[in-house]
Structures are given as C-alpha cells and as structure tokens.
C-alpha positions in Angstrom: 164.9 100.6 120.4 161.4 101.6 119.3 159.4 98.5 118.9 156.0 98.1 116.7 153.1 96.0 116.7 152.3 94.9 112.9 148.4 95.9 113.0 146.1 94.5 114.3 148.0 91.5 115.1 150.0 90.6 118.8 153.3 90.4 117.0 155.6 92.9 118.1 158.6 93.7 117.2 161.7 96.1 116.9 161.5 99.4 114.5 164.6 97.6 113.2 165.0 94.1 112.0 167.8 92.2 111.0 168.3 90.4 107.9 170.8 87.3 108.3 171.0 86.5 104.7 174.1 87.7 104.2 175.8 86.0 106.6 176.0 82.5 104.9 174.6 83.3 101.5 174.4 85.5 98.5 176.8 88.5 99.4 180.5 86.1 98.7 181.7 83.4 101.0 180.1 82.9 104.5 181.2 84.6 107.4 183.0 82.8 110.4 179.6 81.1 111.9 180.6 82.2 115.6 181.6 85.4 114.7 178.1 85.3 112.7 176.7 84.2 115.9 178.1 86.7 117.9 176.9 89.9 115.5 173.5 87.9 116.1 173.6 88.4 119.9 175.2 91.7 120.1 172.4 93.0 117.8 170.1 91.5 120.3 171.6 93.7 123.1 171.2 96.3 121.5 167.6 95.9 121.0 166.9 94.0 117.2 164.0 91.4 118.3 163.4 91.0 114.8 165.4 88.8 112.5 164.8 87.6 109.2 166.2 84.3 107.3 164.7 81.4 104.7 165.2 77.9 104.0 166.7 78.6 100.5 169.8 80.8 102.1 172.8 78.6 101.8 170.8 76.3 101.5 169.4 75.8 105.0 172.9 77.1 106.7 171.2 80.3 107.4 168.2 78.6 109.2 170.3 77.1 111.5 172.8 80.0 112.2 170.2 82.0 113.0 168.6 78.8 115.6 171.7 78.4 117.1 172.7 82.2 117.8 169.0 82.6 119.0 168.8 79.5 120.9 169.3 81.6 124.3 166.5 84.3 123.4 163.4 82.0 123.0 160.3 84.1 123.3 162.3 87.5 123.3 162.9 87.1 119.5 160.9 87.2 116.3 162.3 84.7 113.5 160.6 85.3 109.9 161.8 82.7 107.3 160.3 81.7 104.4 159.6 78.9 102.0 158.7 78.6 98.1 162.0 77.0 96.3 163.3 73.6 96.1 166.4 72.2 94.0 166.0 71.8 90.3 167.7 68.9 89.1 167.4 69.9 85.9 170.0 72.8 86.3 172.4 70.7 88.7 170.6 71.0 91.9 170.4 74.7 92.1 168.0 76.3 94.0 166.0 78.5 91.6 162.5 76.0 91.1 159.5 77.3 92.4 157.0 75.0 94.4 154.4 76.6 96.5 152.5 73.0 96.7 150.3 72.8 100.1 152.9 69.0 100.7 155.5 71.0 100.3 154.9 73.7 102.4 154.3 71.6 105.4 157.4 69.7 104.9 159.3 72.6 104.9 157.6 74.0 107.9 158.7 70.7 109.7 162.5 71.5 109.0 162.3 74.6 109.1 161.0 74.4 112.6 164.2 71.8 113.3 167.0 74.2 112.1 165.5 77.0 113.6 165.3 75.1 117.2 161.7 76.3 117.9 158.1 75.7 118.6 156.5 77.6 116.4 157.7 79.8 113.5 156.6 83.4 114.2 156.2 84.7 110.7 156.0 82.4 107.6 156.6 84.4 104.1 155.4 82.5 101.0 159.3 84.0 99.4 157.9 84.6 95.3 154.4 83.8 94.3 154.0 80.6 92.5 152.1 80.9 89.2 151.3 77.3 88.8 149.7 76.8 92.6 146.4 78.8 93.4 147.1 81.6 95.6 144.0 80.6 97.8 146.0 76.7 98.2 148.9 78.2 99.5 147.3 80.0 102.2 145.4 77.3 103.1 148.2 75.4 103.9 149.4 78.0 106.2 146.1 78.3 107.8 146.4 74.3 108.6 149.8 75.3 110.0 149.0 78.0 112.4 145.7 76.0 113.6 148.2 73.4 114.1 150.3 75.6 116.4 153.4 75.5 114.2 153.3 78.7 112.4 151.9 82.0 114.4 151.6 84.3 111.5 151.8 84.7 107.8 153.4 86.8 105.2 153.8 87.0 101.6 156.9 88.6 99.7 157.3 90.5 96.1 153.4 90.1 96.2 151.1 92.3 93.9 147.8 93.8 94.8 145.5 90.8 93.4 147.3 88.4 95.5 147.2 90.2 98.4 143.5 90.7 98.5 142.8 86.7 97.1 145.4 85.7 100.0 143.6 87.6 102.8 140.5 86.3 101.6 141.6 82.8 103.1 144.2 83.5 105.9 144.9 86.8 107.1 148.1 88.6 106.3 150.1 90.1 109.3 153.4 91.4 106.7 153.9 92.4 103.1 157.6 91.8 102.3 159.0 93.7 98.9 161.7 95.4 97.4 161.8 99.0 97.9 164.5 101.9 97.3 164.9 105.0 95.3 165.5 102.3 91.9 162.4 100.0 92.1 159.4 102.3 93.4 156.7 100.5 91.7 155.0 99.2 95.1 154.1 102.8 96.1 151.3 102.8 92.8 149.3 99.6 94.4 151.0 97.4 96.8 151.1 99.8 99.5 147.9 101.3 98.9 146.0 97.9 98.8 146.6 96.6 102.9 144.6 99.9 104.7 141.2 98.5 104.8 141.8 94.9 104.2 145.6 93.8 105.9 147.1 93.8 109.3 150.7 95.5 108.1 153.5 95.8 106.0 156.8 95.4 106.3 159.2 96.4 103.6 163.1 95.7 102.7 
C-alpha cells in the first residue's frame, strides 16, 4: 500500500482510506458489528491506515465500531471523524440541526475521544459549514483543542473557497473533505484551486 503525507503536515497515511459509514448507518440496516469489526482489521492487513467515521453516523455507533475494531492498532492507524450536528427536537430527535458552537465542539471532542478509545483524535472535520457560527470561531475552537493535545489536526468538509482561506487564517488546514465524481464537478472551478499556496492538502471522497 502506497502511503502519503498530506503536505506539509507529519500525518501520513495510506493512498487508500476507508470510510466506515456504511457499516452502521445510512446505506440500510447495520452490519453484524463483529463481522464489521472484522472487515476493519482485515482492511488493516492489508495496508488501509486510514479510516474515516463521525459522531452523527448511527448516531455515535459508528464512533465506537470503528474504537473497538481499532483498539489493537493504536498509533498504526489514522481515525478522521467529524462533528457539526446535534438532534433537533423539533423534527423528533433527528439528527439534521446544525451547531458548529465553539461549547459544542469541545463537548463533542470529549466523547468522541471516549467512543473512539483514544488520546487524541488525528483529524477533526468541521462535517457542513455552519452559517450562523463565524467560520474564524469554529477554528478557534479546534486550535484550543489541538494546543490542548486532544485533536492533532484539522479538516473541513463540503467547504467553499472563502471558507477555506478565512479558516486557514486562524488554524491551519491539513484536509479538504468534498464530494467529487463525474455528477458533482463543481470543486475542480475553485475548491481545488484555492489550497496550493495557502493549505497543507486535500483529501477528496
């Protein structure tokens, strides 16, 4: 497996990640969580270092698949994850609120850290910017984080150009996060042009 270091950051990781979504949310019913577990490992042997979950899949059932098929691999892996919803009770406690609130981001930091049975989270995506919270907040919060040795590096998802350059500004960006096939190409005209001269990488899904 070809691994890759995102920039000019020390995070390294394997050409190919491995999104765990699937496995307990969003695609039908969950899979079997050992034989979840098990796919989690063997992709492991075979080289993956780099997986990818958030707080809002299941919710939190994904966090802690992926901390409990991990467990064994601590400092071999990279875990992304991702906060940036909450429960709305207006619509019967589903997860589709937005709050990008500096409190809340550290509280979800804390569990997040819990389910996923580690330290320190390697790579924390802000999951869909937050309109009604100032860009420059957010990333402060994170900047608390990783000075506070809880979060190592930070990434923003579905970002546009403005945000990205107003989010460096305050805490560096090590991964760009956004949807990207032969149907949605609009982040070739400016996302992916905007991180050479001022961002440390990109990843894409």
């Amino acid at each position: 497996m070809q691994k890759r270091k995102l920039g000019k950051s020390n995070l390294e990781v394997s050409a190919i990640g491995l999104g765990c979504m699937g496995m307990s949310f969003g695609y039908g019913p969950a899979g079997d969580k050992q034989e979840m577990i098990s796919l989690i490992r063997a992709a492991v042997e075979r080289g993956v270092t780099f997986f990818d979950t958030a707080e809002v899949y299941g919710p939190f059932t994904n966090e802690e698949l992926v901390g409990e098929a991990l467990a064994p691999f601590r400092g071999k892996v990279v875990i992304a994850t991702k906060f940036g919803w909450e429960a709305n009770p207006a619509d019967g406690g589903k997860w589709n609120s937005l709050n990008s609130r500096p409190e809340h981001i550290k509280r979800v930091a804390e569990a997040s850290l819990k389910r996923l049975k580690v330290d320190a989270i390697d790579l924390f995506y802000q999951h869909l910017v937050d309109l009604n919270v100032p860009i420059e907040e957010v990333a402060g919060a994170v900047k608390q984080l990783i000075q506070q040795g809880k979060v190592k590096h930070f990434g923003l998802s579905e970002a546009g150009a403005q945000t990205i350059r107003r989010t460096h500004g305050v805490q560096p960006v090590t991964a760009l996060q956004s949807e990207y096939s032969l149907w949605p190409r609009q982040p070739e005209e400016v996302v992916f042009l905007t991180p050479r001269h001022r961002m440390e990488s990109l990843t894409y899904h």
